[in-house]
N, C-alpha and C positions, 0 to 999 in steps of 0.2 A: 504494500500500500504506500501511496506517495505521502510522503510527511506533509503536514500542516503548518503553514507560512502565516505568521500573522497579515504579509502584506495582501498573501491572495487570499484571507478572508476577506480582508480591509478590500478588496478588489471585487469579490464577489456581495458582498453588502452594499457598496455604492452602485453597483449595478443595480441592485434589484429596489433599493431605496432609493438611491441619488444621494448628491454630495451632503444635503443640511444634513442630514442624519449622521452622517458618520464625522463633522463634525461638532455632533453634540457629545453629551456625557452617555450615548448609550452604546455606542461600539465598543469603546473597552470593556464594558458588561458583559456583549456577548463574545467578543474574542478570550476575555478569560474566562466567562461557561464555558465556552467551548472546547477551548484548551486542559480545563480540570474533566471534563466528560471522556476527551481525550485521553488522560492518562490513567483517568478510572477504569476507563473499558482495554488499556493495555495489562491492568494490575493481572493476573490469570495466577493459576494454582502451579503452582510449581516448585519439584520438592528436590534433591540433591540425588545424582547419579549413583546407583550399585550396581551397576552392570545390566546383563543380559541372559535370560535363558529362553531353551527351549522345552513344553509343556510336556508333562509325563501322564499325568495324571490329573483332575481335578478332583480333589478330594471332599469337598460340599459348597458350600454356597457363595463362602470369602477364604478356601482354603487349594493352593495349587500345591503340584509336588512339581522341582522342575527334573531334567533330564539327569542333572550335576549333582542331585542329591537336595538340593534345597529343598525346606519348605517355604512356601510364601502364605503370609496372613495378609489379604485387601483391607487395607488402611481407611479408617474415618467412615465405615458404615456397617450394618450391623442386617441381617438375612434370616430367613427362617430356613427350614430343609427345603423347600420348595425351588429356591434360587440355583441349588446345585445345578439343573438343567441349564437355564438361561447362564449362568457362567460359563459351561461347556460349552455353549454355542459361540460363544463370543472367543473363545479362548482355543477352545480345538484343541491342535497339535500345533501350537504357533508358536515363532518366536516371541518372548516379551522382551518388551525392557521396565526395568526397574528404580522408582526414584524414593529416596526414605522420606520419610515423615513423622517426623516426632523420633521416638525410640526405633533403633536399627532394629530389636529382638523383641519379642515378647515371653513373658515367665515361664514359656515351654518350650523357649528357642529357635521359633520358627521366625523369619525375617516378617516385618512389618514395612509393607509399600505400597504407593501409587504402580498401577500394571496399567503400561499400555501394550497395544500391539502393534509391530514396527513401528513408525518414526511420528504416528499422526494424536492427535490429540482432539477430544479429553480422555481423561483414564477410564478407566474398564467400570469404576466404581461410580463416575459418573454417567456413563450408558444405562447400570443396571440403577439408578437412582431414576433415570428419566423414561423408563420403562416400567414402573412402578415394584423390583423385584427385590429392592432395599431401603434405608432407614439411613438418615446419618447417623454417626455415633454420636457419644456424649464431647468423646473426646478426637479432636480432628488433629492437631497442630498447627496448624497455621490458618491465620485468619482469612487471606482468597481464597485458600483451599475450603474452607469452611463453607465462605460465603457460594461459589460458586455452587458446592455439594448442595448444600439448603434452597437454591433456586432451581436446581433442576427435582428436587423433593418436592417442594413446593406444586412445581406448575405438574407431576404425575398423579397429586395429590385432587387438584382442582381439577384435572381432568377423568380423576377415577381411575388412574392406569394400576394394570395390576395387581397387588396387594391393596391397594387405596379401594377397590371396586368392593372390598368386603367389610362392612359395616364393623367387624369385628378389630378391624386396625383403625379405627377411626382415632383418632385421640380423643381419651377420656376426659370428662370435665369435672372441673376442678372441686364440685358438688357432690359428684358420683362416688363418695364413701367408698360402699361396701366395691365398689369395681376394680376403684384404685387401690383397696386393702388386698383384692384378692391377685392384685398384679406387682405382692412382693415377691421380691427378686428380681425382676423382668426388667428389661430395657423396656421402656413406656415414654408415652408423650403426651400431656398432661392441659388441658388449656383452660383457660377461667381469668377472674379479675383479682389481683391482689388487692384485698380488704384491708389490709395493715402490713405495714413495717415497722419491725422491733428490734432493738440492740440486747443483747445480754451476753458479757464475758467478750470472747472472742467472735463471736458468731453475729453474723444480720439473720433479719427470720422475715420471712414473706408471707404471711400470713392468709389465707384463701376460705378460711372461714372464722366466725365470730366468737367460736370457742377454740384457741388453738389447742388444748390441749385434745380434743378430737377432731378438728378439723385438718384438712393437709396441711403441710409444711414445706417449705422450701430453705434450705440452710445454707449460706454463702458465707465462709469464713473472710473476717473483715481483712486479713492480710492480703487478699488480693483482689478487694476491690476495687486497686488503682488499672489493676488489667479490664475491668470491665467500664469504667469509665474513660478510659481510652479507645473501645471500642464502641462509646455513644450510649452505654446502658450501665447509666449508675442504680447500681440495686437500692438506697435511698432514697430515691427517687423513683419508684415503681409504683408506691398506693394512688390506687385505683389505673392501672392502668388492664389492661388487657393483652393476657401472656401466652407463651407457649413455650411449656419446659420439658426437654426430652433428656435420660436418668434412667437411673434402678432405685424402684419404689423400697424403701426400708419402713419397718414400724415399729416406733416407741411408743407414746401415747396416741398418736392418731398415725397414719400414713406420713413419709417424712419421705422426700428427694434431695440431696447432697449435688449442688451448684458448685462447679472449683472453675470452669471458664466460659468466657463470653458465647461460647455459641452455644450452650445449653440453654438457652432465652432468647426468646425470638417475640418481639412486639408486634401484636398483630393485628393493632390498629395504629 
């Protein structure tokens, strides 16, 4: 793509306006929108080189074997048994290549990455996002990578692709008690209004219903909540907003989700 010149924006806006325009106060306006839209839509998911293999096996949903002996874990999204298929297809007997993201290993050894196949983008985990056959996880690493994942979820989500088509993955609201109790353990996604924000100790609490000590929870350790105000979503600032928190539901006195990075919250109005 040809790069962007301020003078031949400056060139193409006096054409279509004429010259008073562009000497008023509003051309700089839109030559730097433009330029910042610019460098947003260059931001793209992109994570550090570990090589290359070729596919031995796919072993379920976000887990390959390669030829070399590796195993690969598909990084930042989360699958049921049902994706094993749709990964197989996407992945074959193909060369990948491999980019890290977050931690090189996971606690059972197996390499954690971004998979594409040959040279072309986006990753494998974003196809199976925008074909409705995964979930982001809690935890992505990097914030384009985040963001990108959560928009192709989003729009398979609004379209019913997939998994999204069955009432049963819907995310749960943030009312629904007994559903959200019965979805400890589980990765879940969670959406409703934060009724309150509270401090105590080290902890923020997000509050979703009027009794917290039965209603859900959301727990955001205050130590990093200079990460999430840097990403535009200070936890402090959430009553009464309208949310959406994807986790592993735990229970102490009512149902409880444990918050440690900005993209397990998503504002959804």
């Amino acid at each position: 793509m040809a790069a962007i010149t301020i003078d031949g924006l400056a060139l193409g806006y006096r054409q279509l306006f004429g010259t008073y325009l562009i000497r008023t106060a509003i051309l700089p306006g839109i030559v730097l929108s433009a330029l910042l839209c610019s460098v947003a839509a260059q931001e793209t998911c992109k994570g550090v080189a570990m090589g290359a293999g070729t596919v031995a096996t796919v072993r379920d949903g976000r887990t390959i074997l390669l030829a070399d002996g590796r195993e690969v874990r598909l990084a930042g999204i989360e699958v049921g048994d049902e994706a094993r298929a749709t990964l197989q297809s996407l992945v074959g007997d193909r060369s990948l290549r491999l980019e890290q993201l977050g931690p090189e290993r996971d606690r059972y050894g197996r390499f954690v990455a971004l998979v594409y196949t040959d040279d072309r983008r986006p990753p494998v985990q974003q196809t199976m996002l925008e074909q409705g056959h995964a979930r982001v996880s809690a935890r992505v690493g990097d914030r384009a990578c985040a963001d990108a994942l959560l928009r192709a979820e989003r729009a398979a989500r609004a379209a019913r692709q997939g998994l999204w088509s069955d009432p049963n993955f819907a995310p749960l609201r943030s009312q629904d008690i007994i559903r959200i109790a019965a979805a400890r353990g589980k990765f879940t996604l969670i959406e409703g209004k934060v009724l309150s924000v509270r401090e105590s100790g080290a902890t923020i609490y997000l509050n979703f219903g009027r009794r917290w000590t039965q209603g859900f929870t959301v727990t955001i350790p205050k130590r990093v909540r200079r990460e999430f105000v840097a990403a535009g979503i200070d936890p402090k600032q959430l009553e009464g907003r309208p949310v959406r928190i994807r986790g592993w539901v735990e229970q102490r006195s009512g149902p409880v989700l444990e918050v440690m990075v900005p993209e397990q919250i998503e504002l959804t109005q």
